[in-house]
Steps between C-alpha positions, in 0.01 A plus 500: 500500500314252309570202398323325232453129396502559147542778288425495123718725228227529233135505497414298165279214527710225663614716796109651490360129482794474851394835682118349460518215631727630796240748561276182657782379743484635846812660631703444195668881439601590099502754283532524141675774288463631186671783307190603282258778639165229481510155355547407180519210297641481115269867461656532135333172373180542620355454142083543484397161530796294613393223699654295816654184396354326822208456705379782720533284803903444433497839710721613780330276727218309417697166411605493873285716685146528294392700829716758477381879449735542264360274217387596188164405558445717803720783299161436248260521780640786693502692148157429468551275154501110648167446307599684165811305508342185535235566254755590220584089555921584445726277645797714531465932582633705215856625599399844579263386799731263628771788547147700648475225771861496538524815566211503708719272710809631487359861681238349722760320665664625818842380445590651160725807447483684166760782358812414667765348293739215701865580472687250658449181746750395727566199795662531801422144626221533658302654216430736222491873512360637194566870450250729185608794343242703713744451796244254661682187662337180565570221684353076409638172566427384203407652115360432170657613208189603226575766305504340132653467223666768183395469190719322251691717272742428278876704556417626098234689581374710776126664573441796349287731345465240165557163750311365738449180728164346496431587887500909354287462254163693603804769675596546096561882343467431131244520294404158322278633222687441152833357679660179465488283815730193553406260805777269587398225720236230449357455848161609682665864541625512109139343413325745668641813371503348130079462572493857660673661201238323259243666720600862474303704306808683386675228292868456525660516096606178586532222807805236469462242768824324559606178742747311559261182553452270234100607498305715687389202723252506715446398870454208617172441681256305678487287777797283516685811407348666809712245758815621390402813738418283781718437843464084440688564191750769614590229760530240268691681258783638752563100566612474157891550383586785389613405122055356515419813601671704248366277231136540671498923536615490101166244455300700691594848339131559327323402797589848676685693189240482209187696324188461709243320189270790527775758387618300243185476352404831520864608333410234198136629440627841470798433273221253305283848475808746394582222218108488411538884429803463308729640759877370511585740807600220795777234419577210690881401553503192743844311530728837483755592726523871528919561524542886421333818510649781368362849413453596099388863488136551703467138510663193664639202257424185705716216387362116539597172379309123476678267713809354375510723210718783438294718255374804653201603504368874564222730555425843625357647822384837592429318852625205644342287792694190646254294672772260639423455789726543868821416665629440815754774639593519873395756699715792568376514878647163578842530347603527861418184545554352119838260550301311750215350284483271265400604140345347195667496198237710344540748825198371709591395884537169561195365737466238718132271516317832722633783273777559728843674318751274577757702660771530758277663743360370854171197431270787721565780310399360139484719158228379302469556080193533271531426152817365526381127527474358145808302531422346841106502485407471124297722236264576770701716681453863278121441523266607690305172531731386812539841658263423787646156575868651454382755723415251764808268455703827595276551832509153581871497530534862625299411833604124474094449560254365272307796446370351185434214373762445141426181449140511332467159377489394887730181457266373271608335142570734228303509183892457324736304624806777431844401456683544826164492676636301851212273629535263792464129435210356293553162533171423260689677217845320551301181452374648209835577392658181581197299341626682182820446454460127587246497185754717281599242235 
C-alpha cells in the first residue's frame, strides 16, 4: 500500500502551483485529485480578450523556483511562442493562455489524477484515508484541501434556463439578439460581460447594468498597490489585531475587487459611441440593492432599491446574470472530520501562519486550506500573485526543511516599514526617536 506525503483534493491553481513545485523535491510522494475529466479553470468566462490581472511571472513557480520546468516561460518555449510572446511587449498573458499553460501543467505532471470524484476523508490517528467514488482508496499523511469555491446565489433565485451566474456565461442557451439583459454585479466579472454584450453583433433590446457599489470603481493599481501581494506584507499584516485588520481588508477592497482601467475604458467608449448614434439601449443603475425577483409572464420583474430608501425600483429581464462573486461552503468529503476544525465566520477554515487548518488532529498529520486565508493572511490570499510562495510555505512546513527560500527580501530592510512588521533593535533609529520627543515642544 502506498502511502503518500500529501495528497491534494482539487486541481485549480493553488493546489497546481503545490503539485509543481513538489514535482522538484526528491522523494517527497503526493498526488493530487480532481473530479473534472482534464483541467479547467473558470471555462465559462473565458471572454475573447480578457486579460490576466498580474504579471506572467506570478506563475506556479517562478517567484520561488524561476528554474523550474513548469514556468510559464518554458510553457512559451516548449510551445514554440517564447519570442512571439515577448515581441507582443504584454506584461500579463491573456486569461485564456494562462489556463493553456495551466493546463499544460496540470497533465504533464506525474502526480495528478483526473475524473475521480473524492467522497469522503477520514483519520484514524495516524493519518488520512481518502476514499473516490470510483472505489479507488488512497492513503497520505497529510492533505490539501483545493477544490474552490460556489458561486454566490441568492435563496430568491436559482439558475435556470432565464438565470445565470457569471462563471456560465459562454455555457448560456438563449439567444441574446433583441432580448433584454440585466447584469447584476459591478466587478471585473460584471464589467466584462457588460463590454462583451456591447460587442455582439446581435444587439440585446436592451442591457441594464446594476451594482450594489456606490460606482463602478475601478482597481486600484500601480506599484505601491503591487506590495499588498507580497510575503513582507502578509507578515506584517498578520502582526496586526484583528479589529486593524478588519478595518484594513474593508480599505483594501478595490485593490483585488475592482474594474481593471482598460475595461472600464473600453465599456465608456462604447456607451460614448451608442449615445453618439442616438441609442438609449444600456442603463446604468449603480448604488441598487437587488431584494426580489419574481416571475411576471415570460419575463422576470427584478425588484431594487437605493440604499436607505424604501421606494422600489423595477425592471425586466428575459435573462439574468449575477456576477457576485463566491462563497465559502465546507466540503462534503470532510464532514467526517468537520466538529474538529475551526471555522470562519464566513465558513473558511481557520489557518495557522503555514496554511495549516487548525484542528484537533495529530501536529504530523496536518490538513492544509487554499483560499481560505483572507482572514488570517490578508487580500492576497484569493490571488494568484502568492500562489508560488504559498505553495512553498506549505512544503516548507510539510518536510520541516527549507526547500525554498520564503523570505525574498533576505533580512534586508523593507521598502515600507508595515505595521506589525517585527524588526530587531535599531538602536540609530531609537536615538532618532528619542532626539524627537525631547525637541517636541
Amino acid at each position: 500500500m502506498t502511502r503518500y506525503d500529501l495528497l491534494g483534493i482539487g486541481i485549480g491553481p493553488f493546489n497546481l502551483s503545490l503539485a509543481a513545485l513538489a514535482d522538484a523535491v526528491p522523494g517527497l510522494r503526493c498526488r493530487f485529485v480532481e473530479r473534472r475529466p482534464r483541467f479547467a479553470w473558470h471555462p465559462g468566462l473565458m471572454i475573447r480578450g480578457a486579460m490576466m490581472q498580474t504579471s506572467f511571472l506570478k506563475d506556479l513557480v517562478t517567484p520561488v523556483q524561476p528554474t523550474s520546468r513548469w514556468s510559464f516561460t518554458n510553457y512559451l518555449v516548449e510551445s514554440g511562442r517564447f519570442f512571439d510572446f515577448m515581441a507582443s511587449r504584454q506584461g500579463s498573458a491573456s486569461r485564456a493562455e494562462f489556463a493553456d499553460y495551466m493546463g499544460w501543467a496540470a497533465h504533464g505532471l506525474d502526480s495528478t489524477v483526473f475524473g475521480d470524484h473524492i467522497e469522503s476523508v477520514s483519520h484514524d490517528g495516524q493519518g488520512f484515508t481518502i476514499a473516490a467514488a470510483s472505489g479507488r482508496t488512497w492513503h497520505s499523511r497529510a492533505i490539501s484541501i483545493g477544490n474552490g469555491l460556489q458561486p454566490n446565489l441568492p435563496d430568491f433565485a436559482q439558475p435556470g434556463p432565464d438565470w445565470l451566474h457569471a462563471s456560465r456565461w459562454l455555457d448560456r442557451k438563449i439567444t441574446l439578439a433583441g432580448r433584454r439583459i440585466v447584469v447584476i454585479g459591478g466587478g471585473q466579472s460584471g464589467a466584462e460581460i457588460v463590454l462583451d454584450l456591447l460587442s455582439l453583433p446581435d444587439r440585446p433590446a436592451r442591457i441594464i447594468w446594476i451594482s450594489r457599489r456606490s460606482s463602478y470603481w475601478t482597481l486600484q493599481d500601480g506599484a505601491f498597490i503591487d506590495q499588498f501581494f507580497a510575503p513582507d506584507y502578509v507578515a506584517a499584516w498578520r502582526q496586526q489585531s484583528a479589529p486593524a485588520r478588519h478595518a484594513v481588508l474593508a480599505e483594501q477592497k478595490y485593490a483585488s475587487d475592482g474594474i481593471t482601467q482598460a475595461t472600464a475604458d473600453a465599456i465608456y467608449q462604447a456607451l460614448y459611441e451608442h449615445r453618439r448614434q442616438g441609442r438609449r439601449d444600456v442603463l446604468l443603475r449603480p448604488g441598487r440593492e437587488v431584494r426580489a425577483i419574481r416571475r411576471r409572464g415570460a419575463r422576470q420583474l427584478i425588484e431594487s432599491r437605493v440604499e436607505g430608501s424604501e421606494t422600489p425600483e423595477y425592471c425586466e429581464a428575459d435573462l439574468i446574470v449575477r456576477a457576485t462573486g463566491y462563497r465559502q461552503t465546507f466540503p462534503d468529503f470532510l464532514q467526517p472530520l468537520a466538529g474538529r476544525m475551526q471555522h470562519q465566520p464566513d465558513g473558511a477554515l481557520t489557518l495557522n501562519e503555514s496554511y495549516r487548518v487548525i484542528w484537533d488532529g495529530p501536529q504530523d498529520t496536518p490538513i492544509y486550506a487554499m483560499n481560505h486565508g483572507r482572514r488570517s493572511h490578508g487580500i492576497a490570499d484569493p490571488q494568484i500573485s502568492l500562489a508560488a510562495w504559498r505553495s512553498a510555505v506549505i512544503l516548507n512546513d510539510l518536510t520541516g526543511q527549507t526547500l525554498f527560500n520564503v523570505h525574498p527580501g533576505g533580512g534586508t530592510e523593507p521598502m515600507i516599514d508595515w505595521p506589525g512588521r517585527q524588526v530587531a533593535s535599531q538602536p540609530e533609529q531609537c536615538t532618532i526617536a528619542t532626539a524627537m520627543r525631547r525637541s517636541a515642544p
